[in-house]
PAVOLO-823066 format. One record per residue: residue in one letter; x, y, z of N, C-alpha, C in turn. Coordinates in steps of 0.02 Angstrom, whole numbers, padded with zeros to 5 digits, always signed. Layout:
<nodes>
AXYZXYZXYZ
...
</nodes>
This chain:
<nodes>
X-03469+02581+00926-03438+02515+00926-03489+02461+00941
X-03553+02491+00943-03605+02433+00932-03615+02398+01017
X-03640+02354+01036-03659+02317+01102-03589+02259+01101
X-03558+02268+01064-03499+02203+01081-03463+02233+01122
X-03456+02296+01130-03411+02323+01179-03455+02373+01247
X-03505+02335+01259-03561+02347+01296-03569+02304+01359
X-03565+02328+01397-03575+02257+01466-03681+02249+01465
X-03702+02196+01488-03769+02187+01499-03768+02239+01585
X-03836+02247+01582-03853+02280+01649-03814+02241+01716
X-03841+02170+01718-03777+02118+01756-03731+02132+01764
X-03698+02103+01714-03639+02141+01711-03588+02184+01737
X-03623+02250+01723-03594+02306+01741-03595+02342+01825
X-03676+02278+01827-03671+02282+01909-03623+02240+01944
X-03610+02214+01918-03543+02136+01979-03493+02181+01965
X-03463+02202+01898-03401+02253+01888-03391+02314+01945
X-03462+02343+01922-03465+02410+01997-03451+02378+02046
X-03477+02348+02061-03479+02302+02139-03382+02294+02147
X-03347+02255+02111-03314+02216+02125-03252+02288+02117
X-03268+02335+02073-03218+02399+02068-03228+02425+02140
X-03273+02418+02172-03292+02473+02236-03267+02443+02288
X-03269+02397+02299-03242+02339+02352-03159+02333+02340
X-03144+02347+02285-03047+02362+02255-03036+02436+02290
X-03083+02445+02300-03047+02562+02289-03050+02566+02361
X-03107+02525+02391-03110+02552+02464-03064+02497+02517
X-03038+02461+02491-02995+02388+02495-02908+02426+02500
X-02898+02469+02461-02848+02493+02424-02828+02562+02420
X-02851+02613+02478-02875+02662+02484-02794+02718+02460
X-02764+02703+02467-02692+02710+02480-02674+02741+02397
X-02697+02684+02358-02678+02704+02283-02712+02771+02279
X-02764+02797+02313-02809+02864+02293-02842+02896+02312
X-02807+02922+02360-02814+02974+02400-02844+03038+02391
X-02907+03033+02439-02934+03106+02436-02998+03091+02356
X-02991+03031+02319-03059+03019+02273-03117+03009+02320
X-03162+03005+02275-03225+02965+02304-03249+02941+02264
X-03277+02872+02289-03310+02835+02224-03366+02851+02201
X-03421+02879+02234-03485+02900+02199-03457+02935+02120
X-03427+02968+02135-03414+03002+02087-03378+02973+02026
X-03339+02925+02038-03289+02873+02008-03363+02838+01974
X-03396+02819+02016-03448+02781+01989-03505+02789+01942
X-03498+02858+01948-03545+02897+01910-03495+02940+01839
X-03448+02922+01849-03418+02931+01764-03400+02866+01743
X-03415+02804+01769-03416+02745+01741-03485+02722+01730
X-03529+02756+01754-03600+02715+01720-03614+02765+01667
X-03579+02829+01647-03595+02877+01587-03541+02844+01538
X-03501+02798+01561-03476+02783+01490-03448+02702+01488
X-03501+02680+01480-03490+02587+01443-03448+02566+01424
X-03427+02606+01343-03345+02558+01336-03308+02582+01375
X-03288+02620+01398-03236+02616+01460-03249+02584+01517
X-03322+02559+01538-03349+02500+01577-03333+02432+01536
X-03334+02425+01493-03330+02373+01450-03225+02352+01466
X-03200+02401+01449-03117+02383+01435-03109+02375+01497
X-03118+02416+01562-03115+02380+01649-03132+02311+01652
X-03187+02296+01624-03212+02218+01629-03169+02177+01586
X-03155+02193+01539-03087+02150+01488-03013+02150+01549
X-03011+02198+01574-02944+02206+01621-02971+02150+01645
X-03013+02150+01677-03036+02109+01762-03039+02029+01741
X-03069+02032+01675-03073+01961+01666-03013+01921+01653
X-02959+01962+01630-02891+01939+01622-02841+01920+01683
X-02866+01945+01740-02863+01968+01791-02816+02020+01803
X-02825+02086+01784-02776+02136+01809-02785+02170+01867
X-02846+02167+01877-02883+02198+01942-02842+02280+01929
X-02914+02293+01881-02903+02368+01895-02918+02400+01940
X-02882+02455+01959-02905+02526+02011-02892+02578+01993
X-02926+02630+02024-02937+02701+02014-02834+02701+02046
X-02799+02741+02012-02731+02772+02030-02721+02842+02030
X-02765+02890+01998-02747+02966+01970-02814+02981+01988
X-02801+03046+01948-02868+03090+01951-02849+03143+01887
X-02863+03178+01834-02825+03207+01786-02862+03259+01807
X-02852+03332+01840-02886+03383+01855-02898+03405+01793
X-02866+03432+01744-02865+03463+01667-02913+03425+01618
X-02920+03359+01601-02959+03313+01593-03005+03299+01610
X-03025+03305+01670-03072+03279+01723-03101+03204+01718
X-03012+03173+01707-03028+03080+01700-03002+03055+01773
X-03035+03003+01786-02996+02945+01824-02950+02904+01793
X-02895+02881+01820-02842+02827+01789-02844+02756+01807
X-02876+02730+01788-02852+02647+01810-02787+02622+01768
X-02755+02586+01826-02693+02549+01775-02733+02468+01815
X-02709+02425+01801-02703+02346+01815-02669+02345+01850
X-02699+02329+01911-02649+02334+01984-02642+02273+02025
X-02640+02205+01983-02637+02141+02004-02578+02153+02009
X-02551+02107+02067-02498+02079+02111-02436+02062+02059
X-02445+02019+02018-02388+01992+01963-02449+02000+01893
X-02390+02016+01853-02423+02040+01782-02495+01994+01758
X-02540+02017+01726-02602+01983+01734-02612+01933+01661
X-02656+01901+01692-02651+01817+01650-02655+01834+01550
X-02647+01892+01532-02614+01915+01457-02554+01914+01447
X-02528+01843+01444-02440+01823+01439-02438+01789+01398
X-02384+01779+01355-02336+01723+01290-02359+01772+01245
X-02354+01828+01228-02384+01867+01189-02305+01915+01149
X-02285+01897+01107-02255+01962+01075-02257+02020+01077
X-02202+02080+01073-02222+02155+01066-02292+02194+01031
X-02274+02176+00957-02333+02193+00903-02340+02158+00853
X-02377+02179+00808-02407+02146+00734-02351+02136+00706
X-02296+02179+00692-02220+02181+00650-02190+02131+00692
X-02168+02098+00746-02152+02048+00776-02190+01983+00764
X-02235+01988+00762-02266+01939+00772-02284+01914+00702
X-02280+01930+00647-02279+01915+00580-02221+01896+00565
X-02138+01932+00599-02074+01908+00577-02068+01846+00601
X-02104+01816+00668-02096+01747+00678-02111+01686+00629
X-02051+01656+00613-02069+01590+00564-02092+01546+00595
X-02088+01527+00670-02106+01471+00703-02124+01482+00759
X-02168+01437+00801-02175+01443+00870-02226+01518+00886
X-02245+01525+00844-02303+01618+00847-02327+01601+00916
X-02332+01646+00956-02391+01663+01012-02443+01676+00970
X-02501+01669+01003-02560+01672+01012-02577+01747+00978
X-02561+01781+01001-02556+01874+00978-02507+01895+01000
X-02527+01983+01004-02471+02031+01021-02490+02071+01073
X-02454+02110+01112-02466+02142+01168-02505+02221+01124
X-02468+02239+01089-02497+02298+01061-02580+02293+01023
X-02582+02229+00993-02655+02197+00953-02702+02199+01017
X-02672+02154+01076-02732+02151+01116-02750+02203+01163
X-02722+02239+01194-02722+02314+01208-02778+02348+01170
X-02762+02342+01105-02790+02395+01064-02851+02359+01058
X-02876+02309+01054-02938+02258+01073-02987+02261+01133
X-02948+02268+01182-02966+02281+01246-02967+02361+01272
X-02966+02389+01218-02979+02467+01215-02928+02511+01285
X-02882+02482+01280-02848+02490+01356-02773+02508+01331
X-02748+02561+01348-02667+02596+01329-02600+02541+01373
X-02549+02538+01342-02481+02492+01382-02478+02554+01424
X-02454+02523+01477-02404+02566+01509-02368+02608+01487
X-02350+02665+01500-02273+02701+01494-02219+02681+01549
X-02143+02691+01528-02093+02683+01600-02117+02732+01650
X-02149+02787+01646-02151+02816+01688-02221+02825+01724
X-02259+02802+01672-02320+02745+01741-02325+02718+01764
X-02269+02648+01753-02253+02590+01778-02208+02621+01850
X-02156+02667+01846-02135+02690+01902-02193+02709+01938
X-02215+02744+01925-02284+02765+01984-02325+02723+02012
X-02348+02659+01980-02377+02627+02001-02333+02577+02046
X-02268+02568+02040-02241+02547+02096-02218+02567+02150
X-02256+02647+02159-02249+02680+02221-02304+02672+02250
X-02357+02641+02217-02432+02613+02274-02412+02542+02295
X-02350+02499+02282-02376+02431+02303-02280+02412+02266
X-02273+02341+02280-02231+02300+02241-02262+02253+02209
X-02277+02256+02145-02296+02243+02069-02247+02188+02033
X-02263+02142+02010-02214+02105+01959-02148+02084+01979
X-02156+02056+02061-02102+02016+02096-02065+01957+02078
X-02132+01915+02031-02099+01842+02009-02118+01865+01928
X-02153+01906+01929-02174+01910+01823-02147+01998+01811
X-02145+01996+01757-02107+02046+01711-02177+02083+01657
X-02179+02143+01629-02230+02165+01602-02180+02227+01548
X-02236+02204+01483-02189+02220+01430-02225+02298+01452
X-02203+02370+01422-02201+02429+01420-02209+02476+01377
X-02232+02528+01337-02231+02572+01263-02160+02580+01266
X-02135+02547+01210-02051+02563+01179-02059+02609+01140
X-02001+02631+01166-01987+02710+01111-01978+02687+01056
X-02019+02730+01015-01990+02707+00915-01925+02694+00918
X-01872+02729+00937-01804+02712+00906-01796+02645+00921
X-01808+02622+00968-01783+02556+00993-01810+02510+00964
X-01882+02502+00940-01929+02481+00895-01899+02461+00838
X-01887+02528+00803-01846+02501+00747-01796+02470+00735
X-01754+02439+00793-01702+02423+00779-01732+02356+00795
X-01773+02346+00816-01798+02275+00832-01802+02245+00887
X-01806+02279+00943-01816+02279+01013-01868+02314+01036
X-01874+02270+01109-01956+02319+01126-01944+02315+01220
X-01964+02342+01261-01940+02340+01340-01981+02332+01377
X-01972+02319+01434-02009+02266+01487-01969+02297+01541
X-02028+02281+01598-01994+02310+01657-02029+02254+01734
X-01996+02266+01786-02019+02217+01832-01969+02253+01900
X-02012+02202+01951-01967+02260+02018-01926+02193+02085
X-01880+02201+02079-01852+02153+02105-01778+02189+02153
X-01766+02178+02204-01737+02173+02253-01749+02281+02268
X-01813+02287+02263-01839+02348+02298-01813+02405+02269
X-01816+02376+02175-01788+02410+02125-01832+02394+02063
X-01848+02453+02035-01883+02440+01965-01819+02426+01929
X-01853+02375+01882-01779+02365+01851-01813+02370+01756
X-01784+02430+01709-01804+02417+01655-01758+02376+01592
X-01777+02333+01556-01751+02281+01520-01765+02290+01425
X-01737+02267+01414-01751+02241+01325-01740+02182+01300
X-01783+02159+01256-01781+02101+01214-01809+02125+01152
X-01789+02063+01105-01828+02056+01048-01892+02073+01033
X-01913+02109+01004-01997+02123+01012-02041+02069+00991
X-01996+01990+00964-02056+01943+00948-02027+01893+00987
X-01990+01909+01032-01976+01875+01100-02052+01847+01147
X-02064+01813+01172-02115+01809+01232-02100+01744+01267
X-02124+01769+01333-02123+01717+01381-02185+01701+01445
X-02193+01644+01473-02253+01621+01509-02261+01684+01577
X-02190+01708+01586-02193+01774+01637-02190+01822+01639
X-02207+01853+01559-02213+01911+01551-02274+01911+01515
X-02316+01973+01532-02375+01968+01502-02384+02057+01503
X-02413+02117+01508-02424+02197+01491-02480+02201+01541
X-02457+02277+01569-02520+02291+01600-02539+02372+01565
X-02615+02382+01590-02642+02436+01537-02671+02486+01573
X-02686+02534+01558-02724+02587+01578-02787+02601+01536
X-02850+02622+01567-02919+02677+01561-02898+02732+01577
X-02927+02792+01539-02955+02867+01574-03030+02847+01536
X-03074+02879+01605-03142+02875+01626-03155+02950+01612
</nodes>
């Protein structure tokens, strides 16, 4: 994928820096890791240094959440406080082309796939709201099941009165408080 999806040496040092100071800040999400090691399958692989730094700059503030023993990946999801500054955005490309008026900017699925970084599933999004309370005042769209897709809906989820609560709209629906959060395996 060439140096566009390459951090400079800089770079990749403020990123380390600023991931290490999150993990040991945050110890709770990941238990029993260690970062040397975290750190050392992120300087063997750039674009996945590269899509952390796309998280961060959006501000999702990624962190280490998993560990995939079978894989032998780390998991970052975007573990900012309220959904991160990638909002007014439609479901996907098929949404976002049916709009006659008023288009967002893009799509949650386009920029994801840009930012080399997976949506959520419902059932990552549950997990990740067992490290913290996530998306108190903002909402974060989610991978909709095809069926629902096709019918022209797409789902969103958010956690409010000490309840995940999962939702649907229009998939070329968007709003200033909903925006997607994403996952790396390292």
């Amino acid at each position: 994928m060439g140096n566009k999806k390459q951090l400079s040496p800089e770079q990749s040092s403020t990123l380390l820096e600023t991931l290490r100071i999150r993990f040991e800040k945050n110890a709770n999400r990941h238990s029993g890791l260690e970062w040397d090691k975290i750190q050392t399958k992120l300087e063997a692989s750039p674009e996945k240094l590269w899509s952390l730094n796309e998280m961060e700059t959006t501000e999702g503030e990624p962190d280490v959440v998993d560990y995939d023993k079978k894989t032998d990946e780390y998991i970052f999801y975007d573990c900012s406080a309220e959904s991160p500054k990638r909002r007014s955005l439609c479901y996907d490309r098929k949404a976002l082309d049916a709009r006659k008026e008023n288009k967002p900017k893009d799509s949650v699925i386009d920029m994801a796939a840009a930012m080399g970084i997976e949506l959520l599933t419902e059932e990552q999004y549950r997990k990740l709201q067992q490290l913290g309370n996530f998306d108190t005042k903002t909402s974060s769209w989610i991978q909709t099941p095809e069926a629902i897709r096709k019918l022209g809906g797409a789902v969103f989820c958010d956690f409010r009165y000490n309840t995940v609560f999962l939702y649907h709209n229009g998939a070329d629906s968007y709003y200033a408080a909903r925006g997607f959060r994403g996952s790396v395996r390292v």
